[in-house]
N, C-alpha and C positions, 0 to 999 in steps of 0.2 A: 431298468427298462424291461418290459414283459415280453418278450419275443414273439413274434408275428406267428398266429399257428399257420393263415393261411396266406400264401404266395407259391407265385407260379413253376412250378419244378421244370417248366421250357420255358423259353420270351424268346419274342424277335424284335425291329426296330419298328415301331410304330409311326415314323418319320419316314412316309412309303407313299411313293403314286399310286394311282388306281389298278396299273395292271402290277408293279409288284404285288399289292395286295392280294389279286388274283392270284397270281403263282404261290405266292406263301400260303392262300386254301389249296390251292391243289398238290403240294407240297405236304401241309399236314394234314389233311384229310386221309390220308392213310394210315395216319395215327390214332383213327376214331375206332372204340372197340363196344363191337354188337355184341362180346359174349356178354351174356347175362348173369344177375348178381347171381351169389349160392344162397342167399335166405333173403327177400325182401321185407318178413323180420323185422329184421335186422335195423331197417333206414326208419330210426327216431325222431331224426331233428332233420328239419328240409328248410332251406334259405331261398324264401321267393327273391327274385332279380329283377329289376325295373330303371328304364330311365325315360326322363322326360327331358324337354327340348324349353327354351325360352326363342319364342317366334325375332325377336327384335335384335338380340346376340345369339352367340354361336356357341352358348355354355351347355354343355350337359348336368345333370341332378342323378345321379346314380343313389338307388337305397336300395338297400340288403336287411331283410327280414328274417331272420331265423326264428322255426317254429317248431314246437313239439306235439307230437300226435300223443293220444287219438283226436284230441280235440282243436290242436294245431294253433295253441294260443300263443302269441310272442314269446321270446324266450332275450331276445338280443336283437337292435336294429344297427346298421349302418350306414354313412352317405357319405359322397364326397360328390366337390364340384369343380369342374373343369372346363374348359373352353376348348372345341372340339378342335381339331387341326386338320384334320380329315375330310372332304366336303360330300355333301351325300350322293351317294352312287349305289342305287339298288342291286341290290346281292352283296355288297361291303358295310352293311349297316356297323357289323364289331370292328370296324377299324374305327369308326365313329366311338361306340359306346364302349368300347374295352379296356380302355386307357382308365375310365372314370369307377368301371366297376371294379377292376383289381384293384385302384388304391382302395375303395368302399370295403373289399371284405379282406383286404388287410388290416382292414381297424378292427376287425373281430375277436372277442375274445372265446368264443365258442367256437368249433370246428364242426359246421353240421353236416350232416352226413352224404345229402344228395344238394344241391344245384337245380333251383328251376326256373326257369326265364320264359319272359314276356318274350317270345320270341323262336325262332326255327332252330330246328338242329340240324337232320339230313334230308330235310324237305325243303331244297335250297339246291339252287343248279348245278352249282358245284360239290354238292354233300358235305357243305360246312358252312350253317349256320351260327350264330354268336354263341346256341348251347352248346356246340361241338368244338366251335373255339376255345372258348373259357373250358369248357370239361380236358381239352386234351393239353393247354395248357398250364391247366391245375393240377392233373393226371387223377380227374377225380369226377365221381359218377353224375350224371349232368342230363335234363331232360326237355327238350322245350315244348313247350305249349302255346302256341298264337293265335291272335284273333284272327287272322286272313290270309289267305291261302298264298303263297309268293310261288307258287310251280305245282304243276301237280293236276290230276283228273282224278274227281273220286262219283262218285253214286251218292246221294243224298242218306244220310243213314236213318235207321228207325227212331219213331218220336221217344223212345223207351229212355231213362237214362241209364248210362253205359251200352247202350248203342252205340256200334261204329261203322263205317267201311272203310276200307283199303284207299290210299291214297296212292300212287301211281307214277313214275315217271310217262310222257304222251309219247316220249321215242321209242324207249326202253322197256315198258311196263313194269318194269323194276318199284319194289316197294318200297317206299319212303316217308312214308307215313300212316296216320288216322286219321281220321275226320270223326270225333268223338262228341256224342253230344252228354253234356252233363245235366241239362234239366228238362224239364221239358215243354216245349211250344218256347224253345230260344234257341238260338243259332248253335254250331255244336263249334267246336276249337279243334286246330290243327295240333296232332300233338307227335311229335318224334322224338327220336333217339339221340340225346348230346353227346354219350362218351359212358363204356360201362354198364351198359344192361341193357336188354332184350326189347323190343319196339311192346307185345307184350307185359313187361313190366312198367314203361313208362304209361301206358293207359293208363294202368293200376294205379301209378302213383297219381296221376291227374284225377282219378275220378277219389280217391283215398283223402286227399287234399281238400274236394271240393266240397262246400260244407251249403250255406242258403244261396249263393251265387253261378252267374255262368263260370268265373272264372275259379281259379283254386285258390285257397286263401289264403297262402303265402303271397303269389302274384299278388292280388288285388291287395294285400297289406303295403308290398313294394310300389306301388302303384298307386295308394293315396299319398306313402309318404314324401314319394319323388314327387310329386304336384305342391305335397305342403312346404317343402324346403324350396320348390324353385319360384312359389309365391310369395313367402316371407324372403327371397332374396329380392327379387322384383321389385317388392315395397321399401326394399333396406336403401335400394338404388333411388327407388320415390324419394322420399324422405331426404335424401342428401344430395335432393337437386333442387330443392326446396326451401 
């Protein structure tokens, strides 16, 4: 049997109420590391992250895209499907999704290099969104990138792509982000820091990523395929009630 390259070098128990959840971010949220990489180089292979929802059950569809630059084309996909146990409570979205995506990129047989999710890293109330989760439970460099904003005050940025501004704690004014736009005359994506490199280098890799679309195209790989597996289950369900 081929041994797993990727699994989590920490876990905790995923069988958790809403405020342990809370404590276990605020908990390892200390363990998120802003030093930045020594050669971004370096990051060849990037695993876009994605999960989709089925409105009628409570399953999750997690798929893991691994991709090679410069032109960022497949390399290796993953999925797995689970039924969530967790129920939704905004700021806890990765107790929801994290169950489904560790087993996903346990089925991998490539180890890619960086981590990027549909979703917040330290732009998130408690400075651990699901990139920060998974990245410091993997103990591996991790970036998120969102369509909408969950915390934060920023300035609208310029129409230019790779235009950004500062994204902002309203208390603190503390930095937590980008508001990065990647094309342009379309909306721009929230992009921070999951675990492992510089708020700086994760632009870089969002806009490195992003090829004819808003989003980058690992994401949006993870993100058709998690719809295609959670439809072809949907019909699998049709079909054998039929």
């Amino acid at each position: 049997m081929m041994a797993m390259l990727m699994r989590p070098v920490r876990n905790h128990s995923w069988n958790v109420t809403p405020l342990e959840a809370r404590q276990i971010q605020e908990s390892l949220c200390q363990r998120v590391d802003v030093t930045p990489l020594p050669d971004l180089s370096q990051i060849k292979t990037v695993a876009g992250l994605d999960v989709s929802y089925a409105k009628e059950t409570n399953r999750c569809y997690a798929a893991v895209v691994v991709t090679r630059g410069p032109d960022w084309e497949p390399i290796e996909q993953a999925t797995a499907m689970l039924d969530a146990t967790f129920p939704y409570v905004p700021g806890l979205l990765s107790f929801r999704e994290g169950p489904a995506l560790i087993q996903a990129l346990s089925m991998l047989k490539h180890a890619p290099d960086l981590f990027l999710f549909d979703g917040q890293g330290l732009a998130h109330p408690r400075r651990f969104g699901l990139a920060c989760h998974l990245g410091v439970l993997f103990d591996h460099p991790a970036v998120g990138c969102a369509k909408r904003r969950l915390t934060g005050e920023h300035d609208i940025p310029g129409n230019t792509p790779g235009a950004w501004t500062p994204l902002r704690d309203e208390q603190t004014n503390e930095l937590i982000g980008a508001v990065t736009r990647t094309r342009r005359n379309v909306k721009p994506v929230y992009v921070s820091i999951g675990h492992q490199l510089s708020l700086d280098q994760a632009i870089e890799i969002v806009l490195q990523t992003q090829t004819r679309y808003r989003l980058p195209e690992p994401i949006r790989m993870a993100h058709r395929l998690s719809n295609e597996i959670r439809l072809a289950d949907l019909n699998a369900e049709d079909r054998s009630t039929h």
